[in-house]
C-alpha positions in Angstrom: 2.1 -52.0 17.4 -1.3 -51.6 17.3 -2.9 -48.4 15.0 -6.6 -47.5 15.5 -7.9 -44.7 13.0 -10.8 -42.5 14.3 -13.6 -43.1 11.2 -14.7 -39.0 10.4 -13.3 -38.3 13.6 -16.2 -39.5 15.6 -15.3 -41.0 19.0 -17.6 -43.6 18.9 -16.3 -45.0 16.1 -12.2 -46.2 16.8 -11.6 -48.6 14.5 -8.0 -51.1 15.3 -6.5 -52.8 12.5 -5.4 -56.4 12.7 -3.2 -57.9 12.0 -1.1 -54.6 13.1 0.6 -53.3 9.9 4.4 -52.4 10.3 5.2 -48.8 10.7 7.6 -46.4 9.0 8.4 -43.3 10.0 10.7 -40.3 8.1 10.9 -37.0 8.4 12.1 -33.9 6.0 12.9 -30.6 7.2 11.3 -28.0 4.2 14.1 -25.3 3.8 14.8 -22.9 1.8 17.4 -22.1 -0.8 18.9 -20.3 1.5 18.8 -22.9 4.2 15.7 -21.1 6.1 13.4 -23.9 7.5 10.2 -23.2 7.5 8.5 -26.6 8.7 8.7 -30.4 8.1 6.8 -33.4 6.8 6.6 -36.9 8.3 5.8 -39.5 6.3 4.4 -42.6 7.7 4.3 -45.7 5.4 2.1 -48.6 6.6 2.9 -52.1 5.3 0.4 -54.9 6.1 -1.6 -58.1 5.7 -5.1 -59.0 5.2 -5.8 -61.8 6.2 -9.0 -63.1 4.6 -11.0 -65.1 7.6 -8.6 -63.1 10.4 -8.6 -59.3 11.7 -10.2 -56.5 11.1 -12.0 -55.6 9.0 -13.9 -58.0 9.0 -15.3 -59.8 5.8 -18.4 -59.7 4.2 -20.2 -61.3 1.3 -20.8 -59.5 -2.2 -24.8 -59.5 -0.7 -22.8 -57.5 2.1 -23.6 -59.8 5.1 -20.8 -60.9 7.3 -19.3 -63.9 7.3 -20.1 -65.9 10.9 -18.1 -65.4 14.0 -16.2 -69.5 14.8 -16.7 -70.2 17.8 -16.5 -73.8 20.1 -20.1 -74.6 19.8 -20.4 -73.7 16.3 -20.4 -70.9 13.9 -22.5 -68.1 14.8 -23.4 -64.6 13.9 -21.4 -61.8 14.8 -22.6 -60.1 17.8 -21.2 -56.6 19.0 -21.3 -53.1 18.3 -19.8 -52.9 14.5 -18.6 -49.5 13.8 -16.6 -47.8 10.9 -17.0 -47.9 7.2 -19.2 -50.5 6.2 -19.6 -51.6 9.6 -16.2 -53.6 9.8 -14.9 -52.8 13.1 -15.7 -53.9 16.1 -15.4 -51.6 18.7 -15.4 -54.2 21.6 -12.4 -55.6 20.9 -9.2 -54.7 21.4 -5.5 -56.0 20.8 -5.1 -57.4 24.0 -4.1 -61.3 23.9 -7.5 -61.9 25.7 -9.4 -60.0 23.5 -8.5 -60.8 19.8 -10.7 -60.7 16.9 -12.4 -64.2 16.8 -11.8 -66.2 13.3 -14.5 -65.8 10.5 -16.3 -68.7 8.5 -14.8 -68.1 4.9 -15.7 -71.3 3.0 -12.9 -71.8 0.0 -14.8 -70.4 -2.7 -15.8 -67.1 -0.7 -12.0 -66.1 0.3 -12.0 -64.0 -3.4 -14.7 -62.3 -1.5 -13.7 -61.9 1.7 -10.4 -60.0 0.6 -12.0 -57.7 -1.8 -14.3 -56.3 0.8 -11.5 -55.9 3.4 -9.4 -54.1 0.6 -13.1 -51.7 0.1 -13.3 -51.0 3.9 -9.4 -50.2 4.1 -10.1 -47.7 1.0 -13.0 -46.3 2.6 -11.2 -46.1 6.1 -8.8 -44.0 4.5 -10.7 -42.1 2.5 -10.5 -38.9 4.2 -7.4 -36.7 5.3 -7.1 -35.3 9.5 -8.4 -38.5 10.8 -7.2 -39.0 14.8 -4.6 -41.9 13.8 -2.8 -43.5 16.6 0.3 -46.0 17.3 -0.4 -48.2 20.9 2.0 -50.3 22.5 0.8 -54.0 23.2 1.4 -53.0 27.0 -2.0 -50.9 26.7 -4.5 -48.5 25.6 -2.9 -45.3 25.7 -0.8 -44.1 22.4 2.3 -43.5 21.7 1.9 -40.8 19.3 -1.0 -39.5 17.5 -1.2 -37.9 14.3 -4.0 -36.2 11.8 -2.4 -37.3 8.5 -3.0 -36.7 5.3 -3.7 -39.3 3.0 -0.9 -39.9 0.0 -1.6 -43.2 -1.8 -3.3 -46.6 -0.2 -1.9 -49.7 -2.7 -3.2 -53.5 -3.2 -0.4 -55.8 -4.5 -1.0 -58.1 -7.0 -2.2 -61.6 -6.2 -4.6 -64.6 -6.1 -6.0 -63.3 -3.2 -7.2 -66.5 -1.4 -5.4 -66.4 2.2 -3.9 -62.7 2.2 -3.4 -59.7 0.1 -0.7 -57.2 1.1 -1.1 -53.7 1.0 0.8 -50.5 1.6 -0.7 -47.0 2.8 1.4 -43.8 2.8 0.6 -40.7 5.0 1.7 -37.7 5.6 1.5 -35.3 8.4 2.9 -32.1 9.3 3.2 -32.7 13.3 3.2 -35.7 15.6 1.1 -35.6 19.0 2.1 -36.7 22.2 -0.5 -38.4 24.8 -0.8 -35.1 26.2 -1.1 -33.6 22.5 1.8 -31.8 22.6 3.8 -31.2 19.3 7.3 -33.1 18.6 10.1 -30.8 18.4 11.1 -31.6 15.0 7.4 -30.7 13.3 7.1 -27.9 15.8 7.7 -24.9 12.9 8.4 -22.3 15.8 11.0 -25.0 16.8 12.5 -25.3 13.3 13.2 -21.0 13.5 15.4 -21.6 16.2 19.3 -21.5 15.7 21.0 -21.6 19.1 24.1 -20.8 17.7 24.5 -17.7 15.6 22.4 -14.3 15.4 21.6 -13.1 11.9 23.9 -10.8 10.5 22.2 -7.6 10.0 23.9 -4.7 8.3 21.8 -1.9 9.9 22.5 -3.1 13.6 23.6 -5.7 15.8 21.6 -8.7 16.1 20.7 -11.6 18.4 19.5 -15.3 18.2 16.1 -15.8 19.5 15.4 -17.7 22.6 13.7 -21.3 22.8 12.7 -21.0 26.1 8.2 -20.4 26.6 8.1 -22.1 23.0 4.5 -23.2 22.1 3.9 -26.6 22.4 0.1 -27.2 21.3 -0.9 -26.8 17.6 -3.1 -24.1 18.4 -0.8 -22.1 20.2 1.6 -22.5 17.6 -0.4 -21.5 15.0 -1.4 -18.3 17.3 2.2 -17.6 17.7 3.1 -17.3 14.1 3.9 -21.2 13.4 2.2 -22.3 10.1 2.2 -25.1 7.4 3.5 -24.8 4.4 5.4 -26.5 1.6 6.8 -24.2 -0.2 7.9 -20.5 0.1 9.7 -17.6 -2.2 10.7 -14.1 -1.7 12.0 -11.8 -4.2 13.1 -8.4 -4.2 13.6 -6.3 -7.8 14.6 -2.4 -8.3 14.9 -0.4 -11.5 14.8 3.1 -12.3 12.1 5.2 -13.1 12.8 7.0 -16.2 9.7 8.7 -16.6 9.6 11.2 -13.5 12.8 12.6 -14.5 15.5 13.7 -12.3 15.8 16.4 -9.7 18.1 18.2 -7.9 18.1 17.4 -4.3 20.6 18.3 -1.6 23.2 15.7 0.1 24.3 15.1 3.6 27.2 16.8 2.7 25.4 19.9 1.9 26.1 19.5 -1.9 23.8 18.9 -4.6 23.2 15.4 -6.5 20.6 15.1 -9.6 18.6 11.9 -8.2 16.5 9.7 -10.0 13.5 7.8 -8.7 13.6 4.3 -8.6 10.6 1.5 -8.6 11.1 -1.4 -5.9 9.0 -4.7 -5.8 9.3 -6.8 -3.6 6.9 -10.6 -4.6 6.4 -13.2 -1.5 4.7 -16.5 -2.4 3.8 -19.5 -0.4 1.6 -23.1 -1.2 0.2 -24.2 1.9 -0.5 -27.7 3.3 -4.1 -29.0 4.8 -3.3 -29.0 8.2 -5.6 -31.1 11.2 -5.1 -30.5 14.8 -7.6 -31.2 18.0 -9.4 -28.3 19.5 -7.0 -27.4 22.9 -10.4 -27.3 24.8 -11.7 -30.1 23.5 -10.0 -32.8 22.0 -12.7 -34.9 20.2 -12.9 -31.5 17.9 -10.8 -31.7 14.6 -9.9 -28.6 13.3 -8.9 -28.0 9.9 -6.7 -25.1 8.0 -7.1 -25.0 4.5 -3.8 -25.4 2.5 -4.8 -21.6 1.3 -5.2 -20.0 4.8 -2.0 -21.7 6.4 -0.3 -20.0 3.4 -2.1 -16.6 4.2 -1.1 -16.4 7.4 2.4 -17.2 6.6 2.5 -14.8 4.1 0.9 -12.0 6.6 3.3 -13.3 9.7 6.4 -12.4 7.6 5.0 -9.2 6.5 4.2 -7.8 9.2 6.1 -4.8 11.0 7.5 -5.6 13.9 9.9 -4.2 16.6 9.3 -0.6 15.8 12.4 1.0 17.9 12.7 -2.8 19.8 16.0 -3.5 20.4 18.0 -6.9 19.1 15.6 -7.7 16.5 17.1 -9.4 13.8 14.5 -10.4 11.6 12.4 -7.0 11.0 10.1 -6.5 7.9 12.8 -4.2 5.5 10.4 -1.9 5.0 10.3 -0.3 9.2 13.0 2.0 10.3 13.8 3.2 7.1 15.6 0.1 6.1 13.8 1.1 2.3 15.4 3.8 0.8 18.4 5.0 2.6 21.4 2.3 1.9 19.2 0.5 -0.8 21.6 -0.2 -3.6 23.6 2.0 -2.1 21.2 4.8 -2.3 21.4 8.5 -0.6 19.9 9.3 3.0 17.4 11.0 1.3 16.1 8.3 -0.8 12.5 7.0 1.1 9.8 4.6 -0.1 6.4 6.2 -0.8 3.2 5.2 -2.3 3.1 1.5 -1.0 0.5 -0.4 -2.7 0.2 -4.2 -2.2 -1.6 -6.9 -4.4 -3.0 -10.0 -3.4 -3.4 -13.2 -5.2 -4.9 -16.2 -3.5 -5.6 -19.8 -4.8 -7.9 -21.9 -3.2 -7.6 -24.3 -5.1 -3.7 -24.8 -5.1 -3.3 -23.4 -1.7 -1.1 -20.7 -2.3 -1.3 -17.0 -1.4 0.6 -14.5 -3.0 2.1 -11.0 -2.3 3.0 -7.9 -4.4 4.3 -4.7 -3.2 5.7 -1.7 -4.7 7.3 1.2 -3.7 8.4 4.4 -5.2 12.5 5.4 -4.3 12.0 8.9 -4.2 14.6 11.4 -2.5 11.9 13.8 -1.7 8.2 13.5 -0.8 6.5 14.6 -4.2 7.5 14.8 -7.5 6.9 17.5 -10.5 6.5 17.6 -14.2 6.1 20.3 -16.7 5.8 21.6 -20.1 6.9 25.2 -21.4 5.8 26.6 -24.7 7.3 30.0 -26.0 5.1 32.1 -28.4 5.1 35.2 -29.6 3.3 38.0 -32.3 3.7 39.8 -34.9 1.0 42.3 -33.3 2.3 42.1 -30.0 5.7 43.7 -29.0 5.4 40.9 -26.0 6.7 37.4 -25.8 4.5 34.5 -23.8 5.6 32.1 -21.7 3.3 29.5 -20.5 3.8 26.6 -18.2 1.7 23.6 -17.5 2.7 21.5 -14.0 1.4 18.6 -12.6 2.5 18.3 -8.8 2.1 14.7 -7.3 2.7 13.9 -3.6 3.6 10.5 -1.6 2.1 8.8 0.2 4.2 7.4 3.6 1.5 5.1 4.6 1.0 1.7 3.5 -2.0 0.0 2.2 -3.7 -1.2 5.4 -3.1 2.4 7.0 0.3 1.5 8.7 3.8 3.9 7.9 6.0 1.4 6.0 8.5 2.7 3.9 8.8 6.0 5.2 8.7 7.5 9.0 7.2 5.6 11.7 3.5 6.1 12.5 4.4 7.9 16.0 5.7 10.4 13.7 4.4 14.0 13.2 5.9 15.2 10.6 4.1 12.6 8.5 2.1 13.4 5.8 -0.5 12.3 3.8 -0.3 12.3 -0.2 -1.8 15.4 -1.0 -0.6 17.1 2.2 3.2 16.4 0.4 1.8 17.7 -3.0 0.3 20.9 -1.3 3.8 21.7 0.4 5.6 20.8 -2.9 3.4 23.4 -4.6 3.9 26.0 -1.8 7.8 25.5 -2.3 7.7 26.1 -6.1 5.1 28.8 -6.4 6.7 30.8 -3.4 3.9 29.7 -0.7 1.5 30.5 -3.9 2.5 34.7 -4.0 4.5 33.5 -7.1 7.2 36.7 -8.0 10.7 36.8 -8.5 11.4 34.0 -5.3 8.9 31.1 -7.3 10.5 28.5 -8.9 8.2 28.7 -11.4 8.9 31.7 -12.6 13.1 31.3 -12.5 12.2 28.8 -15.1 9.8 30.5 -17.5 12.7 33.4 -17.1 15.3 31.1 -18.2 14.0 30.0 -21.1 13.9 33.3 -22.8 16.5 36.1 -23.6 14.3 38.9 -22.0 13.1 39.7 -18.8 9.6 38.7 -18.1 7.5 40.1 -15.9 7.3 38.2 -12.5 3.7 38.5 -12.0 1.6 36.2 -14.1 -0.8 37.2 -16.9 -2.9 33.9 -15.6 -2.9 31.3 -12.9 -5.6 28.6 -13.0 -5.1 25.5 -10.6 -6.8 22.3 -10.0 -6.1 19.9 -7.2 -7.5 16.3 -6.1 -7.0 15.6 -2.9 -8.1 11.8 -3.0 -5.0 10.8 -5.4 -2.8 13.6 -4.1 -2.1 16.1 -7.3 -2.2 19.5 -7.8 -2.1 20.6 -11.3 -1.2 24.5 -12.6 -1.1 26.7 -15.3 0.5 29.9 -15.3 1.7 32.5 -18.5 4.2 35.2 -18.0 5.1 37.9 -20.5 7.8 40.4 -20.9 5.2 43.5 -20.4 6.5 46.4 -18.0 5.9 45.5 -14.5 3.9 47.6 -12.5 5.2 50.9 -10.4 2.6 50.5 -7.7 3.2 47.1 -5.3 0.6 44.9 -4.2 -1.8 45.5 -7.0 -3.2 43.0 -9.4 -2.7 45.5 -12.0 -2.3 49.2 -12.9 -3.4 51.5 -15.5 -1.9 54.9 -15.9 -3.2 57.5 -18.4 -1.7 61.2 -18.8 -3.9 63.4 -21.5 -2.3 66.9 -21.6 -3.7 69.7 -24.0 -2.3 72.4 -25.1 -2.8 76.2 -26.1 -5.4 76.9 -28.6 -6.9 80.4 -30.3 -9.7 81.8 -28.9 -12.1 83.2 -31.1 -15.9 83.6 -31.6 -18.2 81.8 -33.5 -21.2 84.4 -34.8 -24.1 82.8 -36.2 -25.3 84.4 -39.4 -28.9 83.6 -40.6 -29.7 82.9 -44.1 -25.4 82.7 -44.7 -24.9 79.6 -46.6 -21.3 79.6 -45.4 -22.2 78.9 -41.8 -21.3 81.1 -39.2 -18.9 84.0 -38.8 -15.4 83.0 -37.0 -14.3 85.9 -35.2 -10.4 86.1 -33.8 -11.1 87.8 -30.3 -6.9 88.0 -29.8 -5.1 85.5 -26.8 -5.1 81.8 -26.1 -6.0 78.9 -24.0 -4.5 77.8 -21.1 -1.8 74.3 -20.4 -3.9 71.6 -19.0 -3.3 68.1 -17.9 -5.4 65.4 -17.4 -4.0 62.0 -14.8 -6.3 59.1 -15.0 -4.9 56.0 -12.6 -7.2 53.0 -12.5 -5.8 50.3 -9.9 -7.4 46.5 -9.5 -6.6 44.9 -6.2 -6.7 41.5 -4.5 -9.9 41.9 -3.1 -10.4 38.7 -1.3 -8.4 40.3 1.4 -10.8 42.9 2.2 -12.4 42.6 5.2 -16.2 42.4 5.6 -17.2 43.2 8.7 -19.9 45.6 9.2 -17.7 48.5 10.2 -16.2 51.6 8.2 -12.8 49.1 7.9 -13.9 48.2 4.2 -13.8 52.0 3.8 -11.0 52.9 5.2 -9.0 50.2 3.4 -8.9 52.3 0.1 -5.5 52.6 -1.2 -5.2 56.5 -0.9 -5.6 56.0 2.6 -3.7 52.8 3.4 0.3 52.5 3.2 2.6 51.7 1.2 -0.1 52.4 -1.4 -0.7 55.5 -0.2 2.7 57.2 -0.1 3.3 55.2 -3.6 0.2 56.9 -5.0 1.0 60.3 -3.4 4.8 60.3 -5.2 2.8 59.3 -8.5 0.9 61.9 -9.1 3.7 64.2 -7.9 6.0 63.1 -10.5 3.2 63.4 -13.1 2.1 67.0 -11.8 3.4 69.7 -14.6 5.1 71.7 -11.3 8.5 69.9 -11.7 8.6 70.5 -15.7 10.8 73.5 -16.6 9.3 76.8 -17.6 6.1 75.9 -15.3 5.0 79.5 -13.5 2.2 78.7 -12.0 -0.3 75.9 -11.7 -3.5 75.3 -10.5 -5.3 71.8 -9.5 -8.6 71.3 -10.4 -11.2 69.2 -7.7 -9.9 65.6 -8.1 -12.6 62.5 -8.0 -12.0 59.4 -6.1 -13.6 56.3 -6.6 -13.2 52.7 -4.6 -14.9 49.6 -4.9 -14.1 47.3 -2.1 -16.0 44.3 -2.9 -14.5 44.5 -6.2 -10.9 45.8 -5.5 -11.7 48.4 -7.5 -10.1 52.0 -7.4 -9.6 54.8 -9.4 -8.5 58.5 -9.3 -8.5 61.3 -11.7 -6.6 64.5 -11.3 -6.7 67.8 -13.6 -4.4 70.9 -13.3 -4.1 73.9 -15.7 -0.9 76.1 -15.4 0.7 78.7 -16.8 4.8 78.9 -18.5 6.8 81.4 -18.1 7.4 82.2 -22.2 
């Protein structure tokens, strides 16, 4: 059983040892602690002799010159083409009977020699891993198998080392070639997935073994259909809850009410890879290798991936598709969803392993809240202050390279983006931002106090970020009478009324050091009553086109201001008050500001009673 070893994979250069070294072959199936397989190794032992005037390599001296070729007429140099470390191989000859190695010259005293610089070309022959190694029959040139091992250990056993010096040599490889290149079952890892007998049980639908038939049977396919190397693998999932967002209230499918928590969920995947050597599909005298860091990358990446969106009789999907986080986790809610995905990459060239972190946040809704209150009040002021300070932050349903995991599907349009779930979070609790007796946030600043506060607020100020999806607020309420006209920002009424006074003459005197002479003339004044309403108004609403609109749009002539304004003043007029005769109205003055919102009016009337 011939082996030939391809020195750095160069064609030219097969090298054949003789005498042929016995060859042992096992295999181990890497599984998991859960009995997943996930690849194999073989590992091939070869046991030989070296021979110290016999075989190949052949022997040199220490000066490095080759010992001569025996031959009838004599010893003679070696001829040939000498290929391979050192030059120790001859490529000319084969392992046919016909065509053995001829016998070297090694005088007594040089077979120390001899041996030792076998043993260095063996070393140096198997020096280097994802060398073409193949096992030939004696019947001919054409292998049996063909391997691209790895090299374990290569060990010398002790001796005099004068006629032969045993040695053993321990490979290892992840897949054995046919003639045709074609992967054994047994190290093919798509192979290794297969279970022909049960389908994984799969508690959110029924599921179905996969099929064997259109396997891949080169490396590279393999590899290209989501077969990799690796020699070890771990997977991980952890959930705890997240005390510091609180609780809310959020509604059940029964149409009840639960107080939900959040909850973090990480989920860690780790792999070490193995070196892995395989010849180019296109052209076989091209080695390719995959680092021991990539095979575990794309292992790592294969498993993550999301798969069989809305495919039927797929068993093995990512957990994180279809909802399969969230809803039913640990016995969760339906509403509970995973937001804000974020993923962490570790990789390690130099030990071949890749590793995966991802969290997610269990959330039953799409954004979360928090707030502080603080309650003040005055001795100055007959008014108590609420104040309330929010910080609004919204979910992301999209993962970290752009996909929907953890949420709703991509095809989805209801999804959202982070601060798209933070702006509708905000519109629910601030009553689609009109605030008033329907806002959230003013139920609560009402709750917290005995009196009743006015629903509009004293002060808004908001601040938003759209890039990390928050929307922050601050809002103060007070107890202060709410206004009688609707709409407006805010209202000031003043009523001045003045009454009856003597009427009398003032004479001026000169040279009188009293001052002048007051004169009763007999009578008195008349009732008058000032109304003085000043009215500030939302003015961004105000249109500005260049038409008499932004006129027109003055609240005396615009309902329900209008009417509101007219039943006012009628209600402050002195006509309804008892004992009122007559009354009189003096001209009244208008006055609008539209680019300000502002508007005032001011009303005089002077009447008469009936006593």
């Amino acid at each position: 059983m011939p082996i030939q070893v391809r020195y750095l994979n160069d064609p030219n250069q097969e090298c054949v040892i003789r005498p042929a070294p016995l060859v042992s072959i096992s295999h181990s199936v890497n599984k998991t602690g859960g009995g997943d397989s996930f690849g194999g190794t073989y590992q091939i032992t070869l046991t030989g002799k070296i021979l110290e005037d016999r075989g190949f390599p052949l022997a040199r001296r220490s000066d490095g010159t080759l010992f001569e070729k025996v031959t009838a007429a004599g010893n003679v140099a070696w001829g040939g083409t000498l290929k391979g470390p050192y030059e120790t191989f001859d490529t000319t000859v084969s392992h046919y009977d016909d065509n053995r190695p001829a016998t070297q010259a090694v005088p007594n005293y040089y077979k120390l020699d001899a041996i030792l610089s076998k043993q260095k070309a063996l070393r140096a022959l198997f020096a280097i891993d994802g060398q073409r190694l193949e096992v030939t029959a004696v019947h001919g040139n054409e292998p049996e198998f063909v391997c691209y091992p790895r090299v374990v250990s290569i060990n010398f056993s002790e001796g005099i080392y004068v006629n032969q010096s045993d040695y053993t040599i321990t490979l290892e490889a992840d897949t054995i070639l046919d003639y045709n290149h074609d992967v054994d079952h047994d190290g093919n890892p798509l192979y290794l997935k297969h279970d022909p007998h049960h389908a994984e049980y799969n508690p959110m639908g029924s599921g179905s073994p996969s099929l064997l038939s259109s396997k891949p049977k080169n490396t590279q396919d393999i590899l290209e259909g989501g077969g990799f190397f690796i020699e070890s693998f771990d997977e991980s999932w952890s959930i705890e809850a997240d005390e510091s967002l609180g609780e809310t209230i959020t509604n059940d499918a029964n149409g009840g009410q639960v107080i939900a928590k959040s909850y973090r969920l990480t989920h860690t995947m780790s792999a070490t890879g193995k070196p892995h050597y395989f010849p180019n599909k296109n052209d076989v005298d091209d080695v390719i290798k995959v680092p021991a860091w990539k095979n575990a990358q794309l292992f790592v990446n294969k498993k993550l991936q999301s798969t069989g969106h809305g495919e039927k009789n797929v068993h093995l999907l990512y957990p994180n598709v279809r909802n399969h986080v969230g809803s039913g986790t640990m016995s969760l809610i339906e509403q509970y969803r995973g937001y804000d995905h974020s993923r962490t990459e570790e990789v390690s060239i130099s030990n071949g392993s890749y590793n995966v972190t991802e969290t997610w946040l269990l959330a039953s809704g799409t954004a979360y809240e928090n707030f502080n209150m603080n309650i003040s009040s005055e001795v100055g002021s007959p008014f108590i202050s609420v104040s309330i300070d929010g910080s609004i932050k919204g979910l992301s349903e999209s993962g970290p390279s752009g996909v929907a995991v953890g949420g709703r599907l991509p095809q989805s349009p209801t999804m959202k983006s982070a601060y798209g779930n933070a702006l509708e979070k905000y519109r629910s609790v601030s009553n689609d931002g009109k605030f008033g007796i329907g806002s959230q946030i003013y139920k609560r600043a009402n709750n917290a106090v005995a009196v009743e506060l006015n629903s509009q607020p004293n002060s808004i100020s908001l601040a938003q970020n759209e890039y990390d999806g928050t929307i922050t607020y601050n809002l103060s309420f007070d107890n202060r009478p709410t206004n009688i006209l609707s709409g407006v920002m805010s209202e000031s009424i003043s009523v001045n009324d003045t009454y009856p006074g003597d009427v009398f003459a003032i004479i001026p005197v000169i040279g009188r050091k009293q001052g002048p002479v007051l004169q009763y003339i007999g009578g008195r004044t008349e009732y008058k009553r000032d109304l003085s309403l000043e009215l500030v108004l939302d003015y961004t609403d105000v249109s500005y086109e260049r038409d008499r609109k932004l006129l027109l749009q003055k609240p005396s002539l615009t309902d329900p201001l209008k009417t509101q304004l007219k039943d006012l003043i009628e209600q402050l007029s002195p006509q309804h008050e008892p004992g009122v005769r007559k009354w009189f109205i003096a001209p009244p003055s208008e006055s609008w500001t539209p680019k300000e919102g502002r508007y005032s009016v001011n009303i005089s009337w002077t009447y008469e009673l009936d006593k």
